[in-house]
C-alpha positions, 0 to 999 in steps of 0.5 A: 500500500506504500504507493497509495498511501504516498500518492498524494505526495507524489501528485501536483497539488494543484492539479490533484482533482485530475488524477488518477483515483488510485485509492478508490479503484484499489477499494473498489477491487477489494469491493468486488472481490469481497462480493464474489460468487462464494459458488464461482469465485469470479468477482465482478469487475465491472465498476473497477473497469467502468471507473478506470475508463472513465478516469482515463478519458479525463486523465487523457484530455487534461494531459492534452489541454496542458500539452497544447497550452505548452505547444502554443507557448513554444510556437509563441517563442518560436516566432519572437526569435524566428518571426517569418521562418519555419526553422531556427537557422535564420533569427532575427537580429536581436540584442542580449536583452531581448535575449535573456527575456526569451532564455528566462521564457524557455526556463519557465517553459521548461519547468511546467513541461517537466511539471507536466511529465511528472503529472503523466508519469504518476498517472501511468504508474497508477493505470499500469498498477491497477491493470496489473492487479486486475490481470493478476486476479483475472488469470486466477479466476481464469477470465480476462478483458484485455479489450480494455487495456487497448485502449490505454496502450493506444492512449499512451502510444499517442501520448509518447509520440506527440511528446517527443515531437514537443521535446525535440521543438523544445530542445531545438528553441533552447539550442538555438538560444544557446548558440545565438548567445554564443555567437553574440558574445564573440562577434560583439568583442568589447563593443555593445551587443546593440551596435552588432544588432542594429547597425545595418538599420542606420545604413537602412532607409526603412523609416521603420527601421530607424524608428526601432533603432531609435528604440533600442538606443532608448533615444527620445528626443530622436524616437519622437522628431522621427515620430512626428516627422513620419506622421507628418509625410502622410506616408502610411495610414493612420491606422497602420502608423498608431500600429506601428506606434503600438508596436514600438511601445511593445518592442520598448518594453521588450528591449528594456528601453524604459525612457522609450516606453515612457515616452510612448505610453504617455505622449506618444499614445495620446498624441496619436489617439492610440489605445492602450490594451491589455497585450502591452500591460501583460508584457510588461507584467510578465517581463517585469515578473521574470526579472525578479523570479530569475535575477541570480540566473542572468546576473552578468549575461548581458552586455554593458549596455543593457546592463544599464539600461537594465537598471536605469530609469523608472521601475517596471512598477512605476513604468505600469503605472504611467500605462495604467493611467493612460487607461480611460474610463473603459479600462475595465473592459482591458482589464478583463481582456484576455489573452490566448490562455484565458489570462488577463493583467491580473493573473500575470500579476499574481503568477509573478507575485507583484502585489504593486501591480496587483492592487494598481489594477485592482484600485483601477477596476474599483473605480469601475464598481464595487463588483469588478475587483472581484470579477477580476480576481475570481476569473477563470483562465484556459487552466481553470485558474484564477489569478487567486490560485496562481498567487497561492500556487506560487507562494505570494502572501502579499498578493493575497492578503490583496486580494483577500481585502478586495473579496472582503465584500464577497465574503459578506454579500447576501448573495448565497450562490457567489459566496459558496463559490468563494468559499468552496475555491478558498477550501480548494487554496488552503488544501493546497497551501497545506500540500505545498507547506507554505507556512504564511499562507495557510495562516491567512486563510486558517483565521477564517471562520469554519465554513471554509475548513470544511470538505474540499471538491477533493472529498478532504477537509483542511484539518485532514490535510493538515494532519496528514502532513504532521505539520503540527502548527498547522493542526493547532492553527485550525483548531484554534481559529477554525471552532471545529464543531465535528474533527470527525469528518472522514475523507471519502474513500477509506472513511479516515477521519484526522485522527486516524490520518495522524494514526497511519502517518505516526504523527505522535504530536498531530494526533494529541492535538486531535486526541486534546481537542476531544476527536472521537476514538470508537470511529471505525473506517469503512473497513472496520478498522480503529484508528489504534489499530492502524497505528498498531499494524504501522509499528506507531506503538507508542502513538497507538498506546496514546489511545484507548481500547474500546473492547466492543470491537467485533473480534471478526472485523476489521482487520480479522476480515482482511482479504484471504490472501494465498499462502504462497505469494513469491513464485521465484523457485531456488536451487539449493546449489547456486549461488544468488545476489540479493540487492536492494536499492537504498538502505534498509536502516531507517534514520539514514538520509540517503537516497538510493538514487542521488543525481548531482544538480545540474549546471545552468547550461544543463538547465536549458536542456529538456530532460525526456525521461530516465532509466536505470539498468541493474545487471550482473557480469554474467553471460545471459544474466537478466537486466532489471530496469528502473524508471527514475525517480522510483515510485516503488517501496523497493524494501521488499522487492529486492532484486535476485541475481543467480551467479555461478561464481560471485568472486569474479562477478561484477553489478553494474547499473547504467544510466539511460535517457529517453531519446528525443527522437525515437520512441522506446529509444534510450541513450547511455548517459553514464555507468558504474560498477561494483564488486561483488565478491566477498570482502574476506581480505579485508576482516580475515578469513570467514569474516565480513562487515555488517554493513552491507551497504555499498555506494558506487559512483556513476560516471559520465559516458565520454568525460568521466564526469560524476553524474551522481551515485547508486547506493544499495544494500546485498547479500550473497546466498551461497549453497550449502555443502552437506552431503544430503539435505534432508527433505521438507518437513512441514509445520503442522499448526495443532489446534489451541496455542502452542506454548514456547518456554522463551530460552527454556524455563524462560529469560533471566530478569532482575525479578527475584520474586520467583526462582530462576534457573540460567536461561539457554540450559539444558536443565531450564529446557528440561524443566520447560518441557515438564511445565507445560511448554510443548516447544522450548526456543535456544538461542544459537551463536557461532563461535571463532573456531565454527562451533554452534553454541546455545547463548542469548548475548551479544558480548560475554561479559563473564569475560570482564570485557565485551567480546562477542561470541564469535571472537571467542573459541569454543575453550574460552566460551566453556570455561566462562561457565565451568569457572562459576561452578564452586570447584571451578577457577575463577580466573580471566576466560581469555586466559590459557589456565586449566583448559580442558577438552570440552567433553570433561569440562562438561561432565565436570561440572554437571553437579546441581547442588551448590553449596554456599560456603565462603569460598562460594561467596567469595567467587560469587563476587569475583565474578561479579566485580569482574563484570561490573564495567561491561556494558551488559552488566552497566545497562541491566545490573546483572548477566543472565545464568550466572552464579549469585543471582540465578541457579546457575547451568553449563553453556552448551552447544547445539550438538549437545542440546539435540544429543541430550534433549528427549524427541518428545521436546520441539525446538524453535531454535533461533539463529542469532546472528550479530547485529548492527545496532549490538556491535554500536551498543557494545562499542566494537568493530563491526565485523562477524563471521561470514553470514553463510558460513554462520548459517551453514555450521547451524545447519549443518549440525541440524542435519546430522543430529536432527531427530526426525521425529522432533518438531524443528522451526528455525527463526531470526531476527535478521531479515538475511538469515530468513532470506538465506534460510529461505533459500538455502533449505526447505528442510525446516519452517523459517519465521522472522522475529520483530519488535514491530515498533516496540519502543524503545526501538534499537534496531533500525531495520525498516523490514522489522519495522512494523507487522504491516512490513513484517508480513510483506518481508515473509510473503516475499520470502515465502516464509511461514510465519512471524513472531511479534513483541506482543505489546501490538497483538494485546493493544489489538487482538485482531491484528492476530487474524490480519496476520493469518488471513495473509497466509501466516503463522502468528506469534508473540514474544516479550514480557506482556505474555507473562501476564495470564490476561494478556495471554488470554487475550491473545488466545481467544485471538486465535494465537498460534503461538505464545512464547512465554518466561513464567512458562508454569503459570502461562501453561495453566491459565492457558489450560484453564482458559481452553476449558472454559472455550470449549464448556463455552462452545 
């Protein structure tokens, strides 16, 4: 759901009424699957397909209005630089100021056709998802339509021809920009590009010419005996010679030639009864707009000359002035013309942000009436805009607290029918404030009464907007000025009110504000869900503690009747004997701002290129190795969907990625830009035999194809699966799920704590796993480590602290290991485990110290607190004040390794053994290097000894939880079940690992890797007990872990949820209150 729920971030906010409904096509397939035929199980697509066209058609025709608006602004430009040519090769003569007024237009244009791919491009990704899925679920009922999909590809097909016509005239117009500029600059050497431009109209007799000569000299004296002079001969009309006045006044405006616009404007115009219309006010606008909007882009582009001019004279403000006062009493009627785009002066005003201008006009139209500054600002252009929206799109507060004291009698007017109209536009505007976060303007309009914060055209009010960007000021702005009589106004397509929006997107402070302000919490979306239960599956568990659990749920809603999904989603198939390259694009540690994809920013020359589209090509050095394509920027959560490569020899392959642009030419073309290339094989030199980093992160830079130039970077996240070298991997031996809870003692009897208000035996022993399995436990979890010389031990901690400093287990050899334990016992010698003294065979060292007595004598006490003493700085016993299994605080057991644990435990005893690999945020923890055993090699030796030692009749699940040892277990056997172990967001959370991050992610990462189950910290499972069956309906084995599951209620709980499994510490008490509820369910039944 990742693309729908961040699909209004990826949308022109603006624009968002156009779009695609993505959200509402995918409810309306899950509509009609839930409503198929139980007999046929063929739902009815009917309304998704009626839909899909629908919007389509619409996404089709408003693509193709701003496709031609931006066609005819090229021509436009076309002309002004080639006026009587079909091609570019013959310009016009043209000074640098005229120039730079073109270049700073092609820019602009630039950024609206780019805007207007990315409208395209979401709107694509949206239409090909939904005919994904609808073709998905077609081939599983056996029935399909493709009769539909060909009017899409038809659509798209015309689409990519006509836009590569438009790029290419595009890029053509910016080429030849680039080349006149270029050539000026070298013909022009020391002199003014003004005397290069004009000094064949000297030698001209054209009295035309000269006139413009006289023009672009910015000479009035001469401009007005020229004038006069020609006027006088009788030589052309009177209508032709005010054209020719007219026209001059444009071109003064154009060349940056104030005094002569001056002159013109206000003598000239009057002089010779010329009219003042709305095509100079709107260059003059729109000159004076982009001066500012690009003032730092062509600072010292121009000659001298123009320079000056540039900054000489009036202002462009007053300059509008004196054309404003040449307006007569009919000047209303100028100001309401419009131009070829629907836009009169005003919206060229507000699009700029010129609010001197803006409020000239608008106290010139007052004069024509009280309703004309109104009629003004509410005027829609050819985009459906008024210039009220380009001032806001645009982030001009200035502009708008103008206009918004100019509609204050709208506002108050009894007409009913114009004041909706106001108010359903400025929801529309503040929705699109909140969008664009621009600060100053959501605060003008938040302070207006609570009419205007209700549901906008787009089915979503303000608050809802606000909340959803976790703008916390924005939230309590509404709130304070708005008076909201109901926060309880849910969007239209999933039924989420404000708070269940803050609840989805985490947004702790959001959702107090809401929570304060008394915003309903027994609201269920028109799925069933809570909005605690949204925050619950998104691992927000801190925000969804914050709320209160109802209890009244219908324990078959909501999320218990999420869609039955098939219990295998990944249709990849493995061998056991090849090798296989796992990468994912960015990293899989949340907190690091780094993005997968990282282009450099272009230069200015690069800016008047016209960028048609990007690839990514992911390939392996390998002869017939497949090639992953990439469209950039990706629109796709790539946490779970990785890319897998087979290799046959991973030491001498290489990942390559290549950077594609679309060609402007050629449909489905693309042209190498740039690559980069990364090694892939085994970094082993680097640490030492059998040892790797735990970052698995790699960066690459990319470099350009013929400079070398770095064009950006490529960072990824892999893993290698190597196979497995045993001689005969047993078969496949499925998890039966027994009916009722399967009770797990969580490291035998359970976790040593601090608690002393119960008996503790050394967790990880063979007597605690004895003991678990007599009390009730009908599967006993281990803990398994790898040590330095490759031995699997049974231990839970990253570092042994019994060592007095925190050196991992795997830096450890078996010796070493032992003799922390074998140093506790009252016979033992309790000297430095690092050290050489009275090391012995493990095989005695293990029948030595089996006596279970241990008799508190002096000398025991006094080794007691050696061996506390000797811990006392590690960080282990810094953080929790003691070190599971040791002397003094628990009835302290032999270390034992997995061999032992499978020779000695009786078959009747189940294990899920958990595979417990070093992770990044222990070694940070622990303040050591990190680096650990090689992860197939760790792997490997575990599995190894399952193989040999593993009783076919003992029930085996094996667990982790690190994502690459599920991945890789997944891979590498199908012997026993795998299920991934996760916080799921309990707090305080450690770990950053975004596959771990939450259940939703969890179970994305198991169906990905067709694991068979997830065990959660059951903080989540008991604030919801209904995620239990989301869990299950996905195809998964559900269970829990953690302290909470000591609490019988808490089992109960998740029991009467359908709970697979529970693993528990207090295994005694959890074991009867299980069997007394069981009772009480089937007397109940």
């Amino acid at each position: 759901m990742r693309f729908g729920l961040n699909y209004h971030r990826y949308q022109v906010p603006e624009w968002a009424p156009f779009y695609v409904p993505y959200p509402l096509l995918k409810k309306l397939l899950k509509t009609a699957i839930r409503a198929a035929d139980p007999a046929t199980n063929q739902p009815d697509f009917k309304e998704v397909y009626t839909c899909l066209e629908h919007n389509i058609n619409s996404f089709g025709i408003f693509h193709h209005e701003n496709y031609d608006i931006l066609r005819q602004r090229v021509e436009e430009l076309h002309n002004q630089l080639a006026p009587k040519s079909k091609t570019l090769s013959k310009t016009k003569d043209i000074n640098c100021y005229e120039l730079e007024n073109i270049l700073k237009a092609v820019i602009e244009l630039r950024k609206d056709s780019e805007k207007l791919q990315w409208y395209y491009r979401v709107n694509k990704e949206a239409v090909q998802r939904i005919y994904a899925k609808l073709e998905k679920l077609c081939r599983s009922t056996g029935h399909t339509d493709e009769g539909h999909k060909v009017k899409w590809t038809d659509l798209e097909a015309d689409r990519d021809v006509s836009w590569l016509k438009y790029t290419g005239s595009l890029n053509e117009l910016m080429t030849a920009i680039i080349q006149i500029r270029s050539d000026m600059k070298i013909q022009s050497g020391n002199k003014s590009c003004l005397d290069n431009t004009s000094s064949h109209l000297s030698a001209s007799s054209d009295p035309i010419r000269a006139l413009d000569r006289a023009v672009i000299d910015d000479d009035v004296p001469k401009l007005s005996k020229m004038l006069e002079e020609t006027y006088s001969c009788n030589t052309t009309t009177s209508q032709c010679f005010q054209e020719i006045v007219y026209d001059l006044a444009g071109s003064s405006v154009v060349y940056g030639s104030k005094r002569a616009a001056a002159f013109l404007l206000s003598e000239a115009f009057s002089r010779y009864h010329i009219t003042l219309d709305h095509r100079i006010l709107n260059q003059m606008i729109i000159i004076s707009g982009r001066q500012q909007a690009f003032e730092e882009y062509t600072a010292s582009r121009m000659c001298s000359q123009c320079s000056c001019k540039d900054s000489c004279g009036k202002s462009e403000s007053n300059l509008f002035s004196l054309a404003v006062e040449q307006l007569a009493l009919g000047g209303k009627d100028v100001l309401l013309e419009k131009d070829a785009f629907g836009r009169h002066p005003l919206h060229y005003g507000a699009i700029y942000g010129l609010p001197g201008i803006c409020e000239l006009l608008l106290d010139l139209s007052q004069k024509s009436g009280q309703e004309y500054p109104a009629r003004l600002i509410m005027s829609l252009d050819s985009q459906r805009f008024t210039p009220l929206h380009y001032a806001v799109i645009n982030n001009h507060a200035l502009v708008i607290k103008a206009f918004l004291k100019a509609l204050e009698p709208m506002m108050q007017t009894n007409d009913e029918s114009s004041k909706y109209i106001l108010i359903d536009i400025l929801r529309d505007l503040l929705a699109i404030a909140i969008k664009y976060q621009y600060d100053d303007i959501v605060r003008l309009f938040a302070k207006f009464p609570r009419e205007f914060h209700d549901e906008s055209s787009h089915g979503e009010t303000a608050l809802y907007v606000a909340a959803r960007s976790g703008k916390e000021e924005y939230v309590d702005m509404l709130l304070k000025h708005g008076s909201f009589p109901d926060l309880d106004i849910p969007e239209t397509v999933h039924g989420w009110t404000p708070l269940f929006i803050a609840c989805v997107e985490g947004h702790h402070a959001v959702a107090k504000l809401l929570l304060d302000a008394a915003a309903k919490q027994d609201i269920h979306d028109y799925s069933g869900w809570t909005a605690k239960e949204h925050a619950a599956v998104r691992g927000h568990l801190t925000l969804a503690g914050m709320l209160t659990s109802l209890g009244t749920e219908d324990s078959l809603g909501g999320p218990a009747s999420t869609l039955i999904q098939p219990i295998r989603r990944n249709t990849q198939s493995f061998r056991t004997d090849c090798h296989y390259l796992i990468i994912n694009l960015g990293v899989l540690q949340s907190g690091k701002q780094v993005k997968a994809v990282e282009l450099r920013e272009r230069s200015p020359k690069e800016l008047i290129s016209m960028n048609a589209g990007f690839l990514m090509e992911i390939s392996i050095s390998e002869r017939g190795s497949i090639r992953e394509l990439v469209e950039l920027p990706s629109l796709t959560d790539m946490t779970h969907e990785p890319f897998v490569f087979p290799v046959t020899d991973p030491d001498r392959a290489w990942l390559s990625f290549k950077f594609l642009q679309a060609s402007s030419t050629l449909a489905k073309e693309y042209n190498l830009l740039g690559g980069g290339t990364a090694l892939i094989g085994s970094p082993g030199d680097h640490f030492g035999e059998n040892r790797e980093s735990l970052i698995r992160e790699r960066t690459v830079p990319i470099l350009e194809k013929d400079t070398l130039d770095v064009l950006g970077k490529v960072t990824f996240t892999f893993v290698i699966s190597k196979p497995i070298s045993y001689r005969a991997i047993p078969l496949a031996r499925p998890l039966v799920v027994e009916e009722g809870v399967q009770l797990v003692g969580h490291r035998g009897l359970g976790q040593n704590t601090a608690s002393h208000s119960y008996l503790q035996i050394g967790e990880n022993t063979i007597e605690s796993f004895l003991l678990a399995s007599k009390q009730g436990a009908t599967i006993v979890e281990s803990d398994v480590q790898l040590t330095r010389d490759l031995v699997p031990v049974i231990y839970h901690d990253f570092s042994l602290s019994e060592s007095g400093t925190d050196i991992p287990i795997h830096d450890l050899n078996l010796d070493q290991f032992m003799h922390a334990s074998n140093i506790q016992s009252p016979r033992g010698d309790p000297v430095s485990v690092l050290g050489k003294a009275n090391a012995q065979p493990i095989s005695t060292q293990v029948t030595s110290t089996k006596p279970r007595s241990r008799s508190l004598t002096k000398d025991h006490e006094r080794g007691t607190r050696e061996i506390r003493d000797r811990m006392k700085y590690t960080v282990d016993f810094v953080s929790k004040g003691f070190k599971p299994n040791t002397r003094g605080d628990f009835i302290q057991d032999s270390f034992t390794t997995l061999e032992e644990l499978l020779e000695e435990l009786p078959e009747s005893i189940s294990f899920n053994i958990e595979i417990k690999y070093p992770r990044l945020h222990e070694a940070i923890e622990a303040g050591v290097a990190p680096v650990a055993i090689e992860i197939n090699t760790f792997i490997d030796k575990a599995l190894e000894r399952l193989f040999s030692y593993g009783n076919k009749k003992r029930t085996i699940i094996l667990s982790s939880f690190t994502p690459e040892i599920c991945i890789l277990l997944a891979i590498k056997q199908q012997t026993y079940p795998v299920m991934f172990i996760t916080n799921a967001g309990k707090p305080p959370v450690t770990d950053r690992e975004m596959r771990a991050a939450s259940i939703q992610s969890a179970v994305r990462f198991a169906k990905r890797w067709n694991l068979s189950g997830l065990v959660f910290a059951s903080e989540a499972l008991v604030m919801c007990p209904r995620l239990v069956r989301y869990v299950q309906r996905s195809g998964l084995i559900c269970g829990s872990y953690g302290s909470q599951n000591n609490i019988p209620e808490n089992a109960k709980t998740q029991a009467a949820a359908g709970i697979d499994i529970i693993m528990a510490d207090r295994v005694g008490l959890i074991a009867m209150s299980l069997k007394g509820y069981q009772k009480q369910a089937k007397s109940q039944a």
